[in-house]
Structures are given as C-alpha cells and as structure tokens.
N, CA, C and O atoms as a printed pandas DataFrame, in Angstrom:
     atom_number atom_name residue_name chain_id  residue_number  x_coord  y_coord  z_coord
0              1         N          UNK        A               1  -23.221  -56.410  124.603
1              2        CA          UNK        A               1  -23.384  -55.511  123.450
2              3         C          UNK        A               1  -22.232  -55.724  122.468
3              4         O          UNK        A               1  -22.448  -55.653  121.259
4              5         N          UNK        A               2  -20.854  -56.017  123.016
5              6        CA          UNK        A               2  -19.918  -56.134  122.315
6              7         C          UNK        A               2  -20.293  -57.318  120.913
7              8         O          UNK        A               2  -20.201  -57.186  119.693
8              9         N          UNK        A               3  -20.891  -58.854  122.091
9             10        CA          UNK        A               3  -20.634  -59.515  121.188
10            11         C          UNK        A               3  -21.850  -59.318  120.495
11            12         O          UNK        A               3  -22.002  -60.435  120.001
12            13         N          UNK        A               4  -22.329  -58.983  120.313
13            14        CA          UNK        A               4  -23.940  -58.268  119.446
14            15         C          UNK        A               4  -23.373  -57.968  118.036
15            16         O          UNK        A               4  -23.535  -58.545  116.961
16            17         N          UNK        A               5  -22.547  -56.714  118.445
17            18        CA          UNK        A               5  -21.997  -55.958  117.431
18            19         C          UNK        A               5  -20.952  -57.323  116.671
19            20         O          UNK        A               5  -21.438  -57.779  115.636
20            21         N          UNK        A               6  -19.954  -57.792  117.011
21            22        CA          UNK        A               6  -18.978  -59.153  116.233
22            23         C          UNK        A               6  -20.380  -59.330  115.554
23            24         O          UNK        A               6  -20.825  -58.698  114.596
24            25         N          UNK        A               7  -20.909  -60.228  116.196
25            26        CA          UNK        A               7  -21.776  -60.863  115.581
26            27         C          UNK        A               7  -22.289  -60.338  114.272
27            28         O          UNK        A               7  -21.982  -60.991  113.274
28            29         N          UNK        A               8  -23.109  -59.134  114.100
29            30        CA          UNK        A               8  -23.699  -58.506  113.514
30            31         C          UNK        A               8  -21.922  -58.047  111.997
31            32         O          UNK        A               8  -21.831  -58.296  110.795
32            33         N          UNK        A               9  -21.236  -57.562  112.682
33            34        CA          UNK        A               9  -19.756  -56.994  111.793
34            35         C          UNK        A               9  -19.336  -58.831  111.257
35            36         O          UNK        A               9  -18.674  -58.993  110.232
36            37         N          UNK        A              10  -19.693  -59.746  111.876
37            38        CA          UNK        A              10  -19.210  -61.124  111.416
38            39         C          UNK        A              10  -20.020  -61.462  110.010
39            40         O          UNK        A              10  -19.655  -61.798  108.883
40            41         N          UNK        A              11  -21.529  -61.160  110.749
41            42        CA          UNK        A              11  -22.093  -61.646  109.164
42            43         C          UNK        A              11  -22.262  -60.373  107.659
43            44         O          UNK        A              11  -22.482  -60.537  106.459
44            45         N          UNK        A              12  -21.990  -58.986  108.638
45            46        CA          UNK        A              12  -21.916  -58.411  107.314
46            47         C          UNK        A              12  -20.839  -58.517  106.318
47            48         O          UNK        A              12  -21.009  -58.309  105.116
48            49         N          UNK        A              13  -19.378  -58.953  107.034
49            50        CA          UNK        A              13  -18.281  -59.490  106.614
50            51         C          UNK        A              13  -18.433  -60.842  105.792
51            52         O          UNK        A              13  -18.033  -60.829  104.628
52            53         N          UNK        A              14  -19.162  -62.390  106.481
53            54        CA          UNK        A              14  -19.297  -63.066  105.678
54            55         C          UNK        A              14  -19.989  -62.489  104.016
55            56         O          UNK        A              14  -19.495  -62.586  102.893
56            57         N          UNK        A              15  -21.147  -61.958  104.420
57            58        CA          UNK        A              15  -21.907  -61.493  102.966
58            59         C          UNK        A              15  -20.980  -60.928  102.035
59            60         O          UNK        A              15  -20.876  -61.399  100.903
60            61         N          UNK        A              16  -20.016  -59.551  102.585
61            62        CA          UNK        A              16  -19.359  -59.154  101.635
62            63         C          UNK        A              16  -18.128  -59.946  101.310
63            64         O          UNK        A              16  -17.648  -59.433  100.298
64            65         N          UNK        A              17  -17.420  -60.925  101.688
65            66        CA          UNK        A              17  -16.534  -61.836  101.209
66            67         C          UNK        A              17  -17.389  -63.061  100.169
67            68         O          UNK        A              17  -16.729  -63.837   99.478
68            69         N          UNK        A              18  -18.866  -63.089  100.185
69            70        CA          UNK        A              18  -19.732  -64.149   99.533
70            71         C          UNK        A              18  -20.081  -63.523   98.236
71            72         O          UNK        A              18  -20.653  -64.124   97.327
72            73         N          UNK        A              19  -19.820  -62.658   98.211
73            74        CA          UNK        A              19  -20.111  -61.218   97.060
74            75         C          UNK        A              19  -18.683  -61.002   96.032
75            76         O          UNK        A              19  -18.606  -61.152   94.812
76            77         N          UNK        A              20  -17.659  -60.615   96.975
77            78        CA          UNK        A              20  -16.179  -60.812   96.245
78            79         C          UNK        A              20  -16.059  -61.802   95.754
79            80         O          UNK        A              20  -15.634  -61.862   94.600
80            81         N          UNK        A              21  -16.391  -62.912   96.459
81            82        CA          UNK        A              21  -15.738  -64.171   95.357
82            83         C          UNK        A              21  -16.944  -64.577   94.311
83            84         O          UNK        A              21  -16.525  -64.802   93.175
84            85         N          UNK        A              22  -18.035  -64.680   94.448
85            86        CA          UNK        A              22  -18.953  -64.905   93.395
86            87         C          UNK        A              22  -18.857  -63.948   91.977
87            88         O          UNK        A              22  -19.195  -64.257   90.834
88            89         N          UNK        A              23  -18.125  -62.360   92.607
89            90        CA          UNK        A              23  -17.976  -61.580   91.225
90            91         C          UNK        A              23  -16.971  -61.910   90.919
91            92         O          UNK        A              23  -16.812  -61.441   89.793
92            93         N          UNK        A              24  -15.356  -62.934   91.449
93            94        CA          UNK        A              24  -14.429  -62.982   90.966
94            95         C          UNK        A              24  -14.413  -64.542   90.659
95            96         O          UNK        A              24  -13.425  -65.236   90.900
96            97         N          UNK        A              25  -15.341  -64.932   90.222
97            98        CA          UNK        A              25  -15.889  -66.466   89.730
98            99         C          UNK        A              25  -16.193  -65.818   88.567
99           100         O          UNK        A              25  -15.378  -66.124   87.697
100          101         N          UNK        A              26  -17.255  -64.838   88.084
101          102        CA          UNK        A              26  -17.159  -64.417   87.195
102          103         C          UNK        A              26  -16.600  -63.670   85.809
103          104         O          UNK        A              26  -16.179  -62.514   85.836
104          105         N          UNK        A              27  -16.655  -64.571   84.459
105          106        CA          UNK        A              27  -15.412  -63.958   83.305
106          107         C          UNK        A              27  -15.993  -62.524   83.097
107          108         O          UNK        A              27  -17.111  -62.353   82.610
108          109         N          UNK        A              28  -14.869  -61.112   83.640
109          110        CA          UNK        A              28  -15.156  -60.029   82.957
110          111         C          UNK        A              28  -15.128  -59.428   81.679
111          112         O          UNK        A              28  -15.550  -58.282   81.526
C-alpha cells in the first residue's frame, strides 16, 4: 500500500513540477 501511495504522490508531483515550469517558460 505504501508503495501504491509513492507511486500515486510521485506522479502527482511529476504533473505539478510539469505545470511550474511550463508557466515559468512563459513571458508574464
């Protein structure tokens, strides 16, 4: 179950680090 959860906290982490940098690619 543990590694379920990493897993699951790993890719919601990738997404939101794929999100930060694509809006900080962007000129505000």
């Amino acid at each position: 179950m543990d590694i379920f959860v990493s897993l699951v906290n790993g890719k919601i982490f990738q997404e939101w680090v794929g999100e930060a940098m694509l809006a900080a690619n962007q000129p505000q």
